[in-house]
Each structure stands twice: as structure tokens, then as C-alpha cells.
N, CA, C and O of each residue as an XYZ file, in Angstrom:
736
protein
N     -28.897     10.748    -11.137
C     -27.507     10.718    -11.523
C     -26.805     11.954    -10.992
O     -27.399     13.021    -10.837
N     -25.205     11.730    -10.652
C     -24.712     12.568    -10.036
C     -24.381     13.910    -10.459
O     -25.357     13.701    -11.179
N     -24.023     14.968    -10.710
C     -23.377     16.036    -11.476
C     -22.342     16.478    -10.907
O     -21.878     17.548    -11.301
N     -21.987     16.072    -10.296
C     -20.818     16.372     -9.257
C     -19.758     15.832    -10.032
O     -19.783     14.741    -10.603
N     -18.634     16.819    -10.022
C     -17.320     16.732    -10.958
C     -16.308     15.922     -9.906
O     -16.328     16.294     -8.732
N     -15.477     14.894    -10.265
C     -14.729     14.299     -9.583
C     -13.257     15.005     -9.014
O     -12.759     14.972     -7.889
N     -12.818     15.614    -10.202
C     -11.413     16.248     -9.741
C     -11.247     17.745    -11.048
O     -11.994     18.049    -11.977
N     -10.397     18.164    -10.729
C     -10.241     19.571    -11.585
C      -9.625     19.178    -12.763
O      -8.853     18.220    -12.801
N      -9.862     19.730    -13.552
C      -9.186     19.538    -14.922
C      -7.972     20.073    -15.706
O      -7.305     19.626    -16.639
N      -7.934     21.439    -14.817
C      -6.232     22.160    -14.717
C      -6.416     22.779    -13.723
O      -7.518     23.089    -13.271
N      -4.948     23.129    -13.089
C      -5.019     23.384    -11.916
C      -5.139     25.204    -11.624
O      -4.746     26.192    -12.244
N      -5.766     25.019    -10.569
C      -6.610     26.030     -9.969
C      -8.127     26.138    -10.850
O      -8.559     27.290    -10.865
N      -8.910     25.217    -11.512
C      -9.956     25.120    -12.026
C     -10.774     23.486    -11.598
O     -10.253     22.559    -10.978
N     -11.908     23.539    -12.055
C     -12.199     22.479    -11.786
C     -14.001     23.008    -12.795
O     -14.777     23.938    -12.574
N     -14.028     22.025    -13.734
C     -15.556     21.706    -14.133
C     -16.665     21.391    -13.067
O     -16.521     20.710    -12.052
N     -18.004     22.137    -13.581
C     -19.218     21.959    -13.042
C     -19.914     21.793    -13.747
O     -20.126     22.681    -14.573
N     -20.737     20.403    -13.805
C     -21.572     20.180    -14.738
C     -22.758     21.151    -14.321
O     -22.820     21.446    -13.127
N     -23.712     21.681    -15.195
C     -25.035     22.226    -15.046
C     -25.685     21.592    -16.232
O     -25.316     21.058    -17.278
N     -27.387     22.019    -15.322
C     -28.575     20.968    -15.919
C     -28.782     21.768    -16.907
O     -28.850     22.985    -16.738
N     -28.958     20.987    -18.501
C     -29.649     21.769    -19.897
C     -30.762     22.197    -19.225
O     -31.066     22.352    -18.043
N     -31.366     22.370    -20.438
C     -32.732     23.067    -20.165
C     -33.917     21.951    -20.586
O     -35.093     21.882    -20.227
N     -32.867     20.825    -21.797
C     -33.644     19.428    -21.578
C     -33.586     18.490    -20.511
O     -34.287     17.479    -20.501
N     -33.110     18.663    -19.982
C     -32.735     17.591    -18.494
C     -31.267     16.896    -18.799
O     -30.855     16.083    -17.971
N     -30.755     17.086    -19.546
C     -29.485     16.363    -19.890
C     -28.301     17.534    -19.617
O     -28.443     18.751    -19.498
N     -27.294     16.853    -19.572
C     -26.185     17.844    -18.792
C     -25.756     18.573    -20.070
O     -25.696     18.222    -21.249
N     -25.431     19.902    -19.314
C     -24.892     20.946    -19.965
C     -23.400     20.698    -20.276
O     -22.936     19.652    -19.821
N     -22.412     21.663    -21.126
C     -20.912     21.826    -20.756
C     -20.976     21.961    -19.925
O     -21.997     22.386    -19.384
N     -19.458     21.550    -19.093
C     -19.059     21.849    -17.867
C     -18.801     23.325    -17.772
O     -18.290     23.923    -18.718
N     -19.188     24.016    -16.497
C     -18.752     25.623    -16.253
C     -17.394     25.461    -15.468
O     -17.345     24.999    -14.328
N     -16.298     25.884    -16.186
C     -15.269     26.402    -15.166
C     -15.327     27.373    -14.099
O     -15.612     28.563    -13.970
N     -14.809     26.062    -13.131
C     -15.137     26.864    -11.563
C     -13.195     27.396    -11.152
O     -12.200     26.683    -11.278
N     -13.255     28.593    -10.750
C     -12.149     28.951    -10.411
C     -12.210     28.357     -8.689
O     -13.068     28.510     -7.820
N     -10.821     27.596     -8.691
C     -10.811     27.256     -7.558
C      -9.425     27.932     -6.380
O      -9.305     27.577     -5.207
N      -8.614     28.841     -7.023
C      -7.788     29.196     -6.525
C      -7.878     30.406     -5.540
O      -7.032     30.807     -4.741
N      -9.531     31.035     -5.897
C      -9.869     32.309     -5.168
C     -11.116     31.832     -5.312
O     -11.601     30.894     -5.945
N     -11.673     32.929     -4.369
C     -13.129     32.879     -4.210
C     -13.938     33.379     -5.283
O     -15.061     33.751     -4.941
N     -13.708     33.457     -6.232
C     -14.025     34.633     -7.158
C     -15.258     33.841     -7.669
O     -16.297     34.501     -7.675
N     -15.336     32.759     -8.033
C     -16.791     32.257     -8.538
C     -17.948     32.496     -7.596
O     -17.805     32.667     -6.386
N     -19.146     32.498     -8.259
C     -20.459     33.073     -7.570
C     -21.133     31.919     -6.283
O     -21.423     32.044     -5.093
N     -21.166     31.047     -7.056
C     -21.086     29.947     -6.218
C     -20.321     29.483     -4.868
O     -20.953     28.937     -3.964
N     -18.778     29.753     -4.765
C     -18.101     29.938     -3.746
C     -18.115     30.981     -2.868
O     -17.989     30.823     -1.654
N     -18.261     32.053     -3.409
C     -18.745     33.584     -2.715
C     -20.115     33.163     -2.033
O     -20.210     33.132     -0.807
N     -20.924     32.917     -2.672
C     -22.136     32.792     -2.051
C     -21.916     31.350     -0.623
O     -22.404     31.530      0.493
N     -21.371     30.443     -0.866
C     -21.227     29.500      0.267
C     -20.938     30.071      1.059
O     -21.650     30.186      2.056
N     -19.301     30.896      0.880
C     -19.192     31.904      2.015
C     -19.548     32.468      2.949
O     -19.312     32.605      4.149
N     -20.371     32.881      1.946
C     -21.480     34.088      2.881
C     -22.045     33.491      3.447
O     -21.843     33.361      4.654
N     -23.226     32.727      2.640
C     -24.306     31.995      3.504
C     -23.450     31.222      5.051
O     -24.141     31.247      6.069
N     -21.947     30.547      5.180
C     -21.801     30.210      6.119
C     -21.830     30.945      7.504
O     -22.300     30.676      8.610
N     -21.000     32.172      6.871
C     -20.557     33.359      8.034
C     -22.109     33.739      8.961
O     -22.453     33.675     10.141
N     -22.660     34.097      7.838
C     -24.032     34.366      8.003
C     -24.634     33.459      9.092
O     -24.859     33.912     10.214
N     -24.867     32.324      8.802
C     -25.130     31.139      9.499
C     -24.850     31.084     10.743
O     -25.680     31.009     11.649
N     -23.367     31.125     10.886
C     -22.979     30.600     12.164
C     -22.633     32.345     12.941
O     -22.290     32.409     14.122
N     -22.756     33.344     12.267
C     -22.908     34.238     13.324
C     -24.492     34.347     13.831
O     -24.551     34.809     14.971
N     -25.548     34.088     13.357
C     -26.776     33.995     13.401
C     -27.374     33.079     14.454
O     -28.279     33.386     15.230
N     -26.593     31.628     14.359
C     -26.505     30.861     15.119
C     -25.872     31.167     16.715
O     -26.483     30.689     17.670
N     -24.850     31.835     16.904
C     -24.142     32.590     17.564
C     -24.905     32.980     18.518
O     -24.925     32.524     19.661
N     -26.089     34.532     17.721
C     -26.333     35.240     18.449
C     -28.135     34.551     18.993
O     -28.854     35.154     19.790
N     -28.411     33.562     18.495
C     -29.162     32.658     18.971
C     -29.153     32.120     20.225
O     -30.006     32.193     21.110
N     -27.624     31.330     20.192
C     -27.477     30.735     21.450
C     -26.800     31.390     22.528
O     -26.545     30.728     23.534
N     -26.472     32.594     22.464
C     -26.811     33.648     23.474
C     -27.644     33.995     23.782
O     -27.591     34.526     24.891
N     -28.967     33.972     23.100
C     -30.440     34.392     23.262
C     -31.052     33.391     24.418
O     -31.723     33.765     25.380
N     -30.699     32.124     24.133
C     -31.355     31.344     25.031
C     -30.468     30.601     26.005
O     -31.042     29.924     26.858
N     -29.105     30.635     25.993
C     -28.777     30.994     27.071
C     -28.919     31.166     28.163
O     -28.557     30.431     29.082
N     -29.746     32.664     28.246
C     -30.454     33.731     29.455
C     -31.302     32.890     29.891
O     -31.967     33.298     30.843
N     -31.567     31.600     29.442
C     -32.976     30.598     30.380
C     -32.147     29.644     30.864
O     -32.688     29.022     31.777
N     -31.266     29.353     30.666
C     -30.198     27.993     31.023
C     -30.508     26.981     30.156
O     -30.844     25.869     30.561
N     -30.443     27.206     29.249
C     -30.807     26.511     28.150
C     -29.630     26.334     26.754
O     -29.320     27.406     26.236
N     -28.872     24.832     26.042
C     -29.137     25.136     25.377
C     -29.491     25.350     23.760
O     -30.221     24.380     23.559
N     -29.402     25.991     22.626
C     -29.817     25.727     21.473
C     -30.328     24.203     20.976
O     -31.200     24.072     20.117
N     -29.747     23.212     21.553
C     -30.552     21.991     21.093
C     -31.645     22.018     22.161
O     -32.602     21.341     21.785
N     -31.772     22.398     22.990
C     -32.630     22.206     24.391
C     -33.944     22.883     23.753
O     -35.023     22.323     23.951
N     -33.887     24.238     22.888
C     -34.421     25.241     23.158
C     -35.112     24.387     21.899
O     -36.178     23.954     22.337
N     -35.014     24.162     21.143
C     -35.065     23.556     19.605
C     -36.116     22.493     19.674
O     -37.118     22.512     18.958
N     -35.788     21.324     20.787
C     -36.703     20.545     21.114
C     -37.903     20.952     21.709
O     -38.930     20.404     21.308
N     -38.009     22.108     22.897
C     -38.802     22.927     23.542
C     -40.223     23.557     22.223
O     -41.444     23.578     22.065
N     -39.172     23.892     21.695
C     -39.427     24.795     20.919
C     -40.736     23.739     19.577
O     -41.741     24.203     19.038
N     -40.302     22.660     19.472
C     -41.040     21.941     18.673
C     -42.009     21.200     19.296
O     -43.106     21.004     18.772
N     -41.728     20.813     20.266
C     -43.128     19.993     20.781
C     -44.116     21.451     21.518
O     -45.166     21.031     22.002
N     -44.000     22.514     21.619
C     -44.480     23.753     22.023
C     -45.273     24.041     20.454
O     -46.499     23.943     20.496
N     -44.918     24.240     19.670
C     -45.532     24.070     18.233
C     -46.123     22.881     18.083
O     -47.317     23.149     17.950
N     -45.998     21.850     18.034
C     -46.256     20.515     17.052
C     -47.198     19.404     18.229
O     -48.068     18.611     17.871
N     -46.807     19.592     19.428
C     -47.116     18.703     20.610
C     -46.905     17.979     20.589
O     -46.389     17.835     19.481
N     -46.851     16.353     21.519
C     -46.175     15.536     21.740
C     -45.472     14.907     20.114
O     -46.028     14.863     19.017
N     -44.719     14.678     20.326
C     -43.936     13.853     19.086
C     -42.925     12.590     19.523
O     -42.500     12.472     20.672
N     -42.638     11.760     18.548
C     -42.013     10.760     18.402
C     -40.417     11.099     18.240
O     -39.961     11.609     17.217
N     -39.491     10.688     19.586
C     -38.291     11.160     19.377
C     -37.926     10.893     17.865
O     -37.414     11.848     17.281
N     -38.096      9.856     17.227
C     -37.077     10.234     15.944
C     -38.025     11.196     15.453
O     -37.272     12.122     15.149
N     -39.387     11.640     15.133
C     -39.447     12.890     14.613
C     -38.259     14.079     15.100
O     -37.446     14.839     14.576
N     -38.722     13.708     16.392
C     -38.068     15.311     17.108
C     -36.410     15.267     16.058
O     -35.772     16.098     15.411
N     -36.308     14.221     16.294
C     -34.702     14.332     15.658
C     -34.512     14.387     14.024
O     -33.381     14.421     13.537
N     -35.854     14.394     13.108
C     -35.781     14.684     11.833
C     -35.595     15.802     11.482
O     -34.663     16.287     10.842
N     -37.345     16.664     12.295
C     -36.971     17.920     12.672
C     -36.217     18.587     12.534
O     -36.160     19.267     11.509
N     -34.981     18.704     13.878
C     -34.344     19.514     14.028
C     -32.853     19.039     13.506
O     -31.750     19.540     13.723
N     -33.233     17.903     12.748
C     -31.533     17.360     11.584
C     -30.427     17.031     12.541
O     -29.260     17.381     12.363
N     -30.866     16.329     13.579
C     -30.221     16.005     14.737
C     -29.870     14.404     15.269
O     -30.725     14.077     16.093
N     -29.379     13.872     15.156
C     -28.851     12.150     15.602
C     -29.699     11.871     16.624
O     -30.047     12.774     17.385
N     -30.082     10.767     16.756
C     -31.448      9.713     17.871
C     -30.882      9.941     18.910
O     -31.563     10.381     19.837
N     -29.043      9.653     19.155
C     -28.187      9.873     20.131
C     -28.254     11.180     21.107
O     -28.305     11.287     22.333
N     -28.234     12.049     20.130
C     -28.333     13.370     20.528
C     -29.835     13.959     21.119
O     -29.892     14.639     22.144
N     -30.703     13.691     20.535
C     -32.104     13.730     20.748
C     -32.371     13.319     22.251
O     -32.986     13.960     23.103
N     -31.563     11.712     22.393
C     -31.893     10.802     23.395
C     -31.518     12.357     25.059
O     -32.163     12.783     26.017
N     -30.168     12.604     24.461
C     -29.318     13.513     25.811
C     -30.324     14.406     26.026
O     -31.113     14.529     26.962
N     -30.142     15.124     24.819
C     -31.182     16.692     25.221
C     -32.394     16.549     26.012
O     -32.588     17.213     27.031
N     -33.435     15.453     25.427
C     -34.655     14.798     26.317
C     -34.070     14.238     27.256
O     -35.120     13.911     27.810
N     -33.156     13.766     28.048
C     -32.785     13.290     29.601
C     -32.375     14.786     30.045
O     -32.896     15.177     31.089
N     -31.615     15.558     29.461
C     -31.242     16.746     30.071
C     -32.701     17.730     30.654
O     -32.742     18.090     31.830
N     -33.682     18.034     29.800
C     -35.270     18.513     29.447
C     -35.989     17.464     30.877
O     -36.836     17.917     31.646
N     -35.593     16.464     30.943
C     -36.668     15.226     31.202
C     -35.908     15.788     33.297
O     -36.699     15.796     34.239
N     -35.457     15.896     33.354
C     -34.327     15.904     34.764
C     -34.954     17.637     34.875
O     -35.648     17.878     35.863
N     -34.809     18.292     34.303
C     -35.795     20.005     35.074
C     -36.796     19.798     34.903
O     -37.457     20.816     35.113
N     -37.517     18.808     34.544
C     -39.011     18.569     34.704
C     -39.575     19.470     33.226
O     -40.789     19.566     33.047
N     -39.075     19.790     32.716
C     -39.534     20.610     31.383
C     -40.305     19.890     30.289
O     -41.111     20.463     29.556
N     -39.934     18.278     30.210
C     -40.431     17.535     29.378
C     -40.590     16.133     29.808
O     -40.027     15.754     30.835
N     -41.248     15.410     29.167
C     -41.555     14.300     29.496
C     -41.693     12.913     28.753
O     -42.468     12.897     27.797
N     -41.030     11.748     29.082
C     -41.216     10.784     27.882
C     -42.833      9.768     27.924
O     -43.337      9.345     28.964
N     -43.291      9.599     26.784
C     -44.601      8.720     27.306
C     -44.992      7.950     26.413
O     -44.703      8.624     25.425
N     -45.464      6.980     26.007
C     -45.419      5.970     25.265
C     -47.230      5.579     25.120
O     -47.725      5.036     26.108
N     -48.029      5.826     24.070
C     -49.258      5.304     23.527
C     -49.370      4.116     23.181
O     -48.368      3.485     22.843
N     -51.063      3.343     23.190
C     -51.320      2.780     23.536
C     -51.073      1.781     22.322
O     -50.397      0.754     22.383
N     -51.684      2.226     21.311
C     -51.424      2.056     19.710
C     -50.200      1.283     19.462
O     -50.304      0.216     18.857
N     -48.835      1.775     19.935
C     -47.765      1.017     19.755
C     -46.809      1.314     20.887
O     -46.446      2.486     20.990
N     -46.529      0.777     21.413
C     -45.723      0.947     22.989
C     -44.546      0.688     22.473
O     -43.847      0.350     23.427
N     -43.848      0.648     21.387
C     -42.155      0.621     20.929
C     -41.776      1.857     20.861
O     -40.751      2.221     21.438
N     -42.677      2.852     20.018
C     -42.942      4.540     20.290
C     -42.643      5.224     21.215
O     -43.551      5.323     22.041
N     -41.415      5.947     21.532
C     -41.449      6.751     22.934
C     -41.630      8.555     22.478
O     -40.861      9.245     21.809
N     -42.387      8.772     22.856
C     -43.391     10.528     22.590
C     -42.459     11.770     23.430
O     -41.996     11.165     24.397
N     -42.043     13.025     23.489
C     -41.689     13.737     23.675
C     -42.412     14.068     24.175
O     -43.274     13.303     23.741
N     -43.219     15.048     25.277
C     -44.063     16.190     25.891
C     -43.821     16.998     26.281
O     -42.708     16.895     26.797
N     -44.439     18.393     26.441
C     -43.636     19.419     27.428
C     -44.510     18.842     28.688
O     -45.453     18.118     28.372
N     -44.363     19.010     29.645
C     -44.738     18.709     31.228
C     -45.585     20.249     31.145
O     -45.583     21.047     30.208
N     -46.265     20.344     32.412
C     -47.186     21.858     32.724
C     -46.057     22.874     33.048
O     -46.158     24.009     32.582
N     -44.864     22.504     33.906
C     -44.398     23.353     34.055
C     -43.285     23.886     32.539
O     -42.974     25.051     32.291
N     -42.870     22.640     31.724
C     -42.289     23.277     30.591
C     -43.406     23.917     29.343
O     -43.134     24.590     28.349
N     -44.183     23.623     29.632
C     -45.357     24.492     28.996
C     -45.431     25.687     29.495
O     -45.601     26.489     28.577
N     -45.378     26.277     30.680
C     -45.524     27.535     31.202
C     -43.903     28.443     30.862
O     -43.628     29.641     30.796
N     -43.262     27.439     30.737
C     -41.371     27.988     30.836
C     -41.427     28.411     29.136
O     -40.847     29.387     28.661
N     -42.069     27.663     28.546
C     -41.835     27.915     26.612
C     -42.968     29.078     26.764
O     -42.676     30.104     26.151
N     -44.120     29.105     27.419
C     -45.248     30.215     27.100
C     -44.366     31.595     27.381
O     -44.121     32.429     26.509
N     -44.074     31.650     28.324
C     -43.437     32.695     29.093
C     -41.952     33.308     28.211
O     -41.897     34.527     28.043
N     -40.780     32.427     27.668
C     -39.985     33.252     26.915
C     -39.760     33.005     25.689
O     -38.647     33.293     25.249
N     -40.753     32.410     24.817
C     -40.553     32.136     23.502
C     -41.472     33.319     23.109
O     -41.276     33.327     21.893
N     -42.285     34.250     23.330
C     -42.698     35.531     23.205
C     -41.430     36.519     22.566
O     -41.514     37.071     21.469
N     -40.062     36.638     23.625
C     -39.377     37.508     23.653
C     -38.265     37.156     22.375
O     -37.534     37.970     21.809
N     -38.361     35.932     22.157
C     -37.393     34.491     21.655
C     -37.714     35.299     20.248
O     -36.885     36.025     19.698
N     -39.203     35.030     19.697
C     -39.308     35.389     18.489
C     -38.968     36.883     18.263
O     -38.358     37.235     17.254
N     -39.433     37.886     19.358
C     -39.133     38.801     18.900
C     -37.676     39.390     18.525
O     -37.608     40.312     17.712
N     -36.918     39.042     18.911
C     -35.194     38.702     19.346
C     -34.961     38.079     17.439
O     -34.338     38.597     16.512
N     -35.481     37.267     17.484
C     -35.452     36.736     15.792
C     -35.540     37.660     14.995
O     -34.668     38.175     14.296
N     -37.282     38.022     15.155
C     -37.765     39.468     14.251
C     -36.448     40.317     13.740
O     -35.923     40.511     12.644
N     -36.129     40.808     15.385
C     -35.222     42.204     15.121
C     -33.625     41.907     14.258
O     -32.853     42.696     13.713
N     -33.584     40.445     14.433
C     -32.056     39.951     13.765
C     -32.377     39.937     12.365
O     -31.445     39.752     11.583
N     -33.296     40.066     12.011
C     -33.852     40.140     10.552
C     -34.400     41.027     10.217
O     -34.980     41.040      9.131
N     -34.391     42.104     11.082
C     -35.331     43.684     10.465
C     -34.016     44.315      9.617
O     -34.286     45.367      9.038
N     -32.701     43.854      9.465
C     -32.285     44.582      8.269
C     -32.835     44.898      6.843
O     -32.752     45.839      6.053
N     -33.617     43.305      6.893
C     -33.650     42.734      5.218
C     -35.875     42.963      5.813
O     -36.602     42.434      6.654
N     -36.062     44.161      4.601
C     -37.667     44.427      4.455
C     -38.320     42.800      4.820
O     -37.703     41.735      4.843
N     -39.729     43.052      5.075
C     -40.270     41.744      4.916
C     -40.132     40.855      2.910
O     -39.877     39.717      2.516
N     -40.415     41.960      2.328
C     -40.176     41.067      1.279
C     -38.917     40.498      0.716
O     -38.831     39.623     -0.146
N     -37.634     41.333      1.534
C     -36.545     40.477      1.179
C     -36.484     39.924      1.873
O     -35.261     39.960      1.739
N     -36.659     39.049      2.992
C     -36.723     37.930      3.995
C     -37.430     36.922      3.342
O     -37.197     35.714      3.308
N     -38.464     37.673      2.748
C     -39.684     35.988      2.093
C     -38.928     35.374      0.616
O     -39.096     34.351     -0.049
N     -38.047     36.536      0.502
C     -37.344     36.203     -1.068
C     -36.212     35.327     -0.394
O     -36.160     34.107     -0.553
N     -35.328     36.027      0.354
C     -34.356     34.859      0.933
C     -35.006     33.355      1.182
O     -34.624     32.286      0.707
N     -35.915     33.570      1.919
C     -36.646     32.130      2.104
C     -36.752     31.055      1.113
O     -36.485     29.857      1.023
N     -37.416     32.294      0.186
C     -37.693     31.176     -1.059
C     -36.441     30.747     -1.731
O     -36.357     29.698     -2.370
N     -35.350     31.697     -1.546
C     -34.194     30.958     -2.936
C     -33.008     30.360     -1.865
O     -31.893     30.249     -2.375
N     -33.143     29.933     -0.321
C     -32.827     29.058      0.404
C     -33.652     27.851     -0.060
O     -33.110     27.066     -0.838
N     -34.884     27.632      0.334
C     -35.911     26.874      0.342
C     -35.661     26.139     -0.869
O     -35.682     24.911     -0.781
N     -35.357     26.832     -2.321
C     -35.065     26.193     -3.827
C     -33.444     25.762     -3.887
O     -33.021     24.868     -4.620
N     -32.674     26.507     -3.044
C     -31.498     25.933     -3.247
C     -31.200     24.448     -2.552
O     -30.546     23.537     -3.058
N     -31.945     24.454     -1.083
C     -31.496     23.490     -0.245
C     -32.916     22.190     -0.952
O     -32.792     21.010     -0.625
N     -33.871     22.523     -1.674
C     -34.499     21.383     -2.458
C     -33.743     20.731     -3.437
O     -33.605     19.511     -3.522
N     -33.047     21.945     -4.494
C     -32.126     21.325     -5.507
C     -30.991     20.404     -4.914
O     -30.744     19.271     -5.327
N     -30.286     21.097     -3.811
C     -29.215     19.976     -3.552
C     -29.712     18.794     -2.964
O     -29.065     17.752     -3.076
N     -30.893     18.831     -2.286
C     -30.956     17.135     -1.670
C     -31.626     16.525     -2.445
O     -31.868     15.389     -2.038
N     -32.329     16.921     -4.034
C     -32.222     16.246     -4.885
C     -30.960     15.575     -5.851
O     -30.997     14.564     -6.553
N     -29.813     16.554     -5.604
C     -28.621     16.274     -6.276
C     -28.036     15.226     -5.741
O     -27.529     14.326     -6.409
N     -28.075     15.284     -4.074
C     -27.521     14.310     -3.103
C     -28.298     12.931     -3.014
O     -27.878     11.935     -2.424
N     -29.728     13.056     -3.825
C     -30.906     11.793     -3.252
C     -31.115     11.762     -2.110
O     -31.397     10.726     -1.507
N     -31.008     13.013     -1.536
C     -31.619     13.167     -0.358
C     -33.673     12.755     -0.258
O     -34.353     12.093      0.525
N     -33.857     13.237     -0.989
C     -35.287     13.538     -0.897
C     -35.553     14.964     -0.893
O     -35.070     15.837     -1.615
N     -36.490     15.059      0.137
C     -37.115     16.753      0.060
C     -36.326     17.345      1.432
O     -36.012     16.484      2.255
N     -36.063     18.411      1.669
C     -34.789     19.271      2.444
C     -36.017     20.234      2.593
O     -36.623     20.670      1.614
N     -36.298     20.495      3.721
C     -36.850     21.279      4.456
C     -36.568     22.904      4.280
O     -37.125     23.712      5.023
């Protein structure tokens, strides 16, 4: 069931239901909606800015290969995981079949990857890196991670594993809220 409040209840406010502690809904929390001032909105905030400057300085990172960020993403997973099933690839990386389809013709045309189909079920079309995109991911995903590392050496290792975890619990709670399932 949903908890999601339909409309505000006076203006510049709006109710948020929260979960009791029996599983049944709490009072609604007044959410100030006229400023950012609730914790909840502050925090979206952030987490976005955060995000998409992060993202940012990502796809400048890979870039420098002619590559990109969805390119690098796919690279990047069958280099970990090995051959895979385009709609994996596209669960993965939370990406449309459509989109998946381009990036692998874009990958598939520099010879970086390859499509191939097993024996088991031939409706299946498999992702691969090719030898030479195996040697292209060996060669700068070394520098790739370290480039990561250092975008995150602000926050100690244990505040990185703490961020993790109360991302990891936030983005579980909402795609349970949504019926998503489980959120990566």
C-alpha cells in the first residue's frame, strides 16, 4: 500500500505519512513545502547536486578513451561479469533495451564488443568484450578506478561504507514503497 500523500493540506505544507513502528501508518508529518527547510528535501537536494556533479566528472574521465559513460558502463560490466544477456546488460546499468541495443552497435563497430548467441537458446543475444576490447578495458579501467578512489578520498573509508549503506537502505525502502522490488 501506498504512503504517498496525494495533495497538501494547507498551502505551503503538505502531509507525509510515516511507517508506525507496528507496520500501520503513523500521523501524517508536516512537510514544509515552500522552502527547502525539511530534512527530507534538503537531503534530495544534495544527494542530486552530488550526483550529477559526480556523474559530470565521470564522463570527463572516460571521455579521454572516446568513450561514452553508457559505452564505458557496458565495457565496464561484461569486463566484470563476462558475456551477458543484453537485457541483463540493460537491468544492470537501469538503462532501456533501446538504448542498450545503440551503445552495443556503437561498442560492436570499434570492434570492442561483440554480439553472440548460445546454443541452449538462440532467441538470447550475449554481449562480449572481443580480445581487443578486453585489452582496451585491461589497460584503462586501472586508472578509471583510481580516478573514482580519489573522488571519494574526501569522505574516510568508513564514511564511504556508511554512505553506502544508508543509500543502499534508502534506495531499498523506496522501491519497496514504489513495488519496485529490490533497488540495487
Amino acid at each position: 500500500m501506498s504512503t504517498k500523500s496525494a495533495s497538501s493540506s494547507t498551502a505551503g505544507s503538505a502531509p507525509a505519512h510515516t511507517q508506525a513502528p507496528s507496520g500501520g501508518l503513523a500521523a501524517p508529518r508536516v512537510i514544509q513545502t515552500r522552502n527547502a527547510e525539511d530534512p527530507a528535501l534538503r537531503t534530495w537536494i544534495v544527494l542530486a547536486r552530488a550526483y550529477h556533479t559526480i556523474v559530470r566528472a565521470v564522463s570527463r574521465d572516460v571521455s579521454r578513451h572516446r568513450l561514452t559513460l553508457g559505452q564505458f558502463a557496458v565495457m565496464e560490466a561484461l569486463y566484470h561479469k563476462g558475456a551477458l544477456p543484453l537485457g541483463r546488460v540493460g537491468s544492470l546499468l537501469l538503462v532501456t533495451a533501446g538504448n542498450i541495443t545503440y551503445v552495443v552497435d556503437q561498442l560492436e563497430r570499434r570492434g570492442l564488443v561483440r554480439r553472440e548467441r548460445r546454443h541452449g537458446d538462440r532467441r538470447v543475444v550475449y554481449a562480449a568484450l572481443t580480445a581487443k576490447g578486453r585489452a582496451f578495458i585491461d589497460e584503462i579501467f586501472p586508472a578509471h578506478a583510481r580516478y573514482i578512489a580519489e573522488l571519494f578520498d574526501t569522505l574516510p573509508p568508513d564514511e564511504q561504507n556508511q554512505l553506502r549503506c544508508l543509500l543502499k537502505k534508502l534506495g531499498f525502502a523506496v522501491a519497496e514503497l514504489e513495488g519496485e522490488g529490490k533497488a540495487d
